[in-house]
C-alpha positions as CSV (number, residue, x, y, z in Angstrom):
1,X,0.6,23.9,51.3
2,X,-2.3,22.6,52.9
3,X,-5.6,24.6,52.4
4,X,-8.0,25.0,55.3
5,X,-10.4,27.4,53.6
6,X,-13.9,26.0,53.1
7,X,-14.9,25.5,49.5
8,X,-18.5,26.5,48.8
9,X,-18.5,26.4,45.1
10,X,-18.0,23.0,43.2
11,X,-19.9,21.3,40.4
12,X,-20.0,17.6,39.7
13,X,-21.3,15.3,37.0
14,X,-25.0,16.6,38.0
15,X,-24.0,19.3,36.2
16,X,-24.0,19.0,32.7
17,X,-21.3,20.5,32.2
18,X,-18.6,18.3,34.4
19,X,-17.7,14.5,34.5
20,X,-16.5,14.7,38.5
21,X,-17.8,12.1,40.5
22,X,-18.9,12.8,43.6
23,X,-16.3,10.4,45.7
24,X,-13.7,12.0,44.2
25,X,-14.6,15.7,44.5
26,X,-15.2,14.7,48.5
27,X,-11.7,13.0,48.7
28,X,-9.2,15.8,47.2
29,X,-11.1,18.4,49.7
30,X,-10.8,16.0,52.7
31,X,-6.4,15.9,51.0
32,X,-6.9,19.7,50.7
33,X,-7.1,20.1,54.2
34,X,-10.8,21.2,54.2
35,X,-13.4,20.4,56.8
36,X,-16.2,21.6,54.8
37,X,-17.3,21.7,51.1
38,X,-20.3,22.6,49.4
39,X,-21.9,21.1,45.9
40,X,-23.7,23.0,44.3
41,X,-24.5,22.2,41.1
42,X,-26.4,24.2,38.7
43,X,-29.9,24.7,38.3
44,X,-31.0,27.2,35.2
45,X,-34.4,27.1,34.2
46,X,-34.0,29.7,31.0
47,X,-31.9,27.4,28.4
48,X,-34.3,27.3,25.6
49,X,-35.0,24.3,24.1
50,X,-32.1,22.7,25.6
51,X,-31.6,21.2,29.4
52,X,-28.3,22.2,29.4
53,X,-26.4,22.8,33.2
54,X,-29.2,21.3,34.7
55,X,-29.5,19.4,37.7
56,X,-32.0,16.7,35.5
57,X,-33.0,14.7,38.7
58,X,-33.3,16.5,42.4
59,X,-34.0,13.4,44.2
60,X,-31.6,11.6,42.8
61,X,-29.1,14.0,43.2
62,X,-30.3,14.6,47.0
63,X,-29.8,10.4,47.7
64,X,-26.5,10.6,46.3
65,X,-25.5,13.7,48.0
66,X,-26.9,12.4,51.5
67,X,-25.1,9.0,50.9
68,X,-21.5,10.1,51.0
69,X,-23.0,13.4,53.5
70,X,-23.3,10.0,55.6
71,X,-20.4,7.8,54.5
72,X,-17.5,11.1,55.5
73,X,-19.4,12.2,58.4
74,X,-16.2,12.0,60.6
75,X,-13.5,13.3,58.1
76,X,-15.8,16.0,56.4
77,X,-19.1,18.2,56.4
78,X,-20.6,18.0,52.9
79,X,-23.4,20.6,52.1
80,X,-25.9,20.2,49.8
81,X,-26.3,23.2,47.5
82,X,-26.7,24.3,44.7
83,X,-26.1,27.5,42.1
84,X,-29.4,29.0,40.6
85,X,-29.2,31.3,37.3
86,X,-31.3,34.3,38.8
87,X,-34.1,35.4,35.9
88,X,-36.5,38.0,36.9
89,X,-39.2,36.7,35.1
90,X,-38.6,33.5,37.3
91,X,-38.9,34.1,40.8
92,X,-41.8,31.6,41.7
93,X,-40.1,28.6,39.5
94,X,-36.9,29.8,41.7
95,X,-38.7,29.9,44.7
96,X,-40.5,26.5,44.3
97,X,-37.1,24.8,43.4
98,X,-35.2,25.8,46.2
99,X,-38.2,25.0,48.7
100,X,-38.5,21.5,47.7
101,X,-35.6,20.1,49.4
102,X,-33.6,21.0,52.6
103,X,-30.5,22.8,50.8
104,X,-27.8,24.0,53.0
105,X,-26.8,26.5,51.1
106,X,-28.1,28.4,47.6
107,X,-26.0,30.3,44.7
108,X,-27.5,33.1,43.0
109,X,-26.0,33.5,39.4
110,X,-26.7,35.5,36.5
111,X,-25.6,33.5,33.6
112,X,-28.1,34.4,31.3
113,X,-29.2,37.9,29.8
114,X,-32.6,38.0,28.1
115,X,-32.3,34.0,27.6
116,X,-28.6,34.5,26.2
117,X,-25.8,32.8,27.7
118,X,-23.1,34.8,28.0
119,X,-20.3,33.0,27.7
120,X,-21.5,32.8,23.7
121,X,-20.3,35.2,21.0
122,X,-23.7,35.2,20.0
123,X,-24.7,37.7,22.8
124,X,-21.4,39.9,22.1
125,X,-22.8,40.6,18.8
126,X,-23.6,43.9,17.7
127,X,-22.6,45.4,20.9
128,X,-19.2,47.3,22.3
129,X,-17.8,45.6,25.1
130,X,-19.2,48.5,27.1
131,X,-22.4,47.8,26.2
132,X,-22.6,44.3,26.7
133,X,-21.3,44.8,30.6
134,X,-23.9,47.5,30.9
135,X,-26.5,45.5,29.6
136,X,-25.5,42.6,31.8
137,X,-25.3,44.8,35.3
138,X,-28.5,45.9,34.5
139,X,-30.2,42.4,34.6
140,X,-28.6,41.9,37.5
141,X,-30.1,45.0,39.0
142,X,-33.5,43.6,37.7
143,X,-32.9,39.9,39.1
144,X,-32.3,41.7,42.5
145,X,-35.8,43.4,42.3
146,X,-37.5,40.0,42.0
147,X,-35.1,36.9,43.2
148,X,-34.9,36.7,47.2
149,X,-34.4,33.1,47.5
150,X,-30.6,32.4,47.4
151,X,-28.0,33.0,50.2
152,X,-24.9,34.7,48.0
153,X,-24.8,36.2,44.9
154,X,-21.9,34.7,42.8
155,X,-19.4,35.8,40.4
156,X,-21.2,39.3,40.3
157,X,-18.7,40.6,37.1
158,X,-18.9,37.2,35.9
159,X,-19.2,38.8,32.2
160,X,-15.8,39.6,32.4
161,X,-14.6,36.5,32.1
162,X,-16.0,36.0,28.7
163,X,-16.3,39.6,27.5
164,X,-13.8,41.1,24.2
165,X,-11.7,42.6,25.3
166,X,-12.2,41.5,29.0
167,X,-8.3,41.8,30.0
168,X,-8.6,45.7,29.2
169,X,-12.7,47.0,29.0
170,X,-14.0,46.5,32.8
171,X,-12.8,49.0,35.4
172,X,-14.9,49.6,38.7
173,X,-14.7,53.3,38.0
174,X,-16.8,52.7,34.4
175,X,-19.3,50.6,36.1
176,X,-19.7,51.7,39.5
177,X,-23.0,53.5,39.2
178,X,-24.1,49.5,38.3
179,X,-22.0,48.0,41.0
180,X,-22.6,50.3,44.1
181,X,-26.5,50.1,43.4
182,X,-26.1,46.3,43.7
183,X,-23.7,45.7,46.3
184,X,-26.7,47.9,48.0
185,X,-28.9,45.9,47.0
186,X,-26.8,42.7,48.1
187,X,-26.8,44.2,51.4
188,X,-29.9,45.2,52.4
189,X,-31.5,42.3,51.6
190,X,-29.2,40.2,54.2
191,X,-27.2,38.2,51.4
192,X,-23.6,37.6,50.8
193,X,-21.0,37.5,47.7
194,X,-18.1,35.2,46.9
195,X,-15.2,35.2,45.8
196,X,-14.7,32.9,43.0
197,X,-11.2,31.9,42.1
198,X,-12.6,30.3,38.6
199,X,-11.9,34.3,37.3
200,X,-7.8,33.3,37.6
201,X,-8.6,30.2,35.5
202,X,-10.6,32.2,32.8
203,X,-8.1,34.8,31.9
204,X,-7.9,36.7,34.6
205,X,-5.4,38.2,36.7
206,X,-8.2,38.8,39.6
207,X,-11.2,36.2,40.9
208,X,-14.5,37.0,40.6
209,X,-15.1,39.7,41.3
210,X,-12.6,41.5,41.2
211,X,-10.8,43.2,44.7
212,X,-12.6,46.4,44.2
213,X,-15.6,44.9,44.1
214,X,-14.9,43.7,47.2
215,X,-13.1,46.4,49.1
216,X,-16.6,48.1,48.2
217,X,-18.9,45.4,49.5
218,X,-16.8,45.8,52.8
219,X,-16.8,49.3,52.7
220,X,-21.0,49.7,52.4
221,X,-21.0,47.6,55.2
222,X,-21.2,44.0,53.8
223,X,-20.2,40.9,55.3
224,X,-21.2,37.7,54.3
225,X,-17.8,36.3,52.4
226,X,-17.6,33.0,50.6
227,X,-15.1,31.5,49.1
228,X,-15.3,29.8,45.7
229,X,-13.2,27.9,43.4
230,X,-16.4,27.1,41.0
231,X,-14.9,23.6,39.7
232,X,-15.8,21.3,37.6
233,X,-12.8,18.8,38.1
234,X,-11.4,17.5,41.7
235,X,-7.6,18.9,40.5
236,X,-9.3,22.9,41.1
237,X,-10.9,22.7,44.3
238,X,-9.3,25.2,46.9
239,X,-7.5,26.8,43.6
240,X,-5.9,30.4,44.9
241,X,-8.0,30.3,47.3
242,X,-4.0,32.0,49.4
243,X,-4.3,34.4,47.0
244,X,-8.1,35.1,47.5
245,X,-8.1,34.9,51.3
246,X,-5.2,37.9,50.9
247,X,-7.1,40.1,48.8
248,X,-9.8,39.8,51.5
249,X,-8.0,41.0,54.0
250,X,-6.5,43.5,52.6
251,X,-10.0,44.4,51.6
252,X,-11.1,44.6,55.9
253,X,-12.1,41.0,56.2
254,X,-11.2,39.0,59.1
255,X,-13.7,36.5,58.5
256,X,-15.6,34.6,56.0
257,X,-18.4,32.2,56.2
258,X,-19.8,29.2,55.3
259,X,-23.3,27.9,55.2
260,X,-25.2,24.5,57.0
261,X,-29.0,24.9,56.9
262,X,-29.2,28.1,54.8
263,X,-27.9,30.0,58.3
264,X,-24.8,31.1,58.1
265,X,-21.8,30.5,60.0
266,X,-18.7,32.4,60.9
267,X,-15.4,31.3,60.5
268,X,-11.8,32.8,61.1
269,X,-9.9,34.1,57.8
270,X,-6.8,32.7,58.3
């Protein structure tokens, strides 16, 4: 079936950690259906000693981006964006970065804890799986109290994904005290969420985050809704994103959005 709904998560080969070209990732979007896509590839600042998932050259990556922006004018809108790992010791370096070039749109992630990426054993480590989704909820908290500059906060119980145990340890009701305080959070400072269809791929039998994450977002009075698939290969754009769009409605949502400009714009959930 042909898929309408705007992608606004998608890596390439500027990230590190995909080989897509950028031709290609434009083409099976415009086959998809999709009027709108947004790169955004990442941008994290904390890797230590290692430039891993980094977007190594901005300028080039804004000329390339611009050229085919340009070259599928008439059959697409590409936005330029990209996904930031949130660090609250790194607000200015996050602030400078995104000022520096006209980005349409900007993904806030936490990907690493204390310099720790977790997707690695190495932060599961002497911790319960409890502990480790604490401990990762409450960095979020903290990267809320200094990051402003992004537009949507992505993947918000990305640690799921990767956590022991993930199919069976993470329930809303465990972590809600941690969830409600930054959906708040999300909210009050005029930002949006996603949801991120890379959670299906990773295990999971829900996106990220999970549907009662987001029937909360829309019950505290959120509204800003992207949709995600978060690939790195052309094959997974628009992946589930039926699925998705029906757990959002079921959720209250009768929209979602996309964004040109960092302003965003309303569209129909069909």
């Amino acid at each position: 079936m042909t898929t309408y709904i705007c992608d606004s998560h998608i890596h390439t080969r500027f990230s590190t950690d995909s080989d897509s070209s950028v031709k290609e990732t434009i083409e099976k979007a415009i086959e998809l259906g999709m009027k709108f896509i947004a790169i955004t590839d990442h941008q994290d600042f904390g890797y230590p000693g290692e430039d891993f998932k980094l977007i190594k050259n901005i300028d080039e990556y804004f000329e390339k981006l611009l050229y085919y922006k340009e070259e599928y004018k008439d059959k697409i809108y590409l936005a330029i964006g990209c996904e930031v790992g949130l660090e609250a010791d790194k607000p200015d370096i996050i602030k400078e970065y995104v000022s520096s070039k006209p980005f349409d749109f900007i993904i806030g992630s936490s990907h690493l804890v204390n310099g720790i990426d977790i997707y690695y054993p190495d932060f599961y480590k002497d911790k319960t799986s409890d502990e480790a989704i604490k401990i990762y909820f409450e960095s979020v908290l903290q990267n809320l109290d200094t990051c402003k500059d992004f537009d949507v906060y992505g993947h918000i119980d990305y640690i799921v994904r990767y956590c022991p145990g993930k199919t069976t340890c993470f329930t809303y009701e465990k972590f809600g005290k941690y969830l409600d305080e930054i959906l708040v959070r999300i909210i009050e400072a005029g930002k949006g969420i996603e949801i991120n269809t890379g959670g299906y791929r990773n295990g999971l039998t829900e996106p990220n985050p999970c549907f009662d994450i987001i029937k909360k977002y829309k019950q505290l009075g959120g509204k800003i809704l992207t949709f995600g698939s978060d690939a790195h290969e052309p094959a997974v754009i628009g992946y589930r994103f039926a699925d998705a769009a029906l757990l959002a409605k079921e959720a209250g949502f009768t929209a979602y959005y996309i964004f040109k400009n960092r302003q965003a714009i309303e569209l129909p959930l069909i």
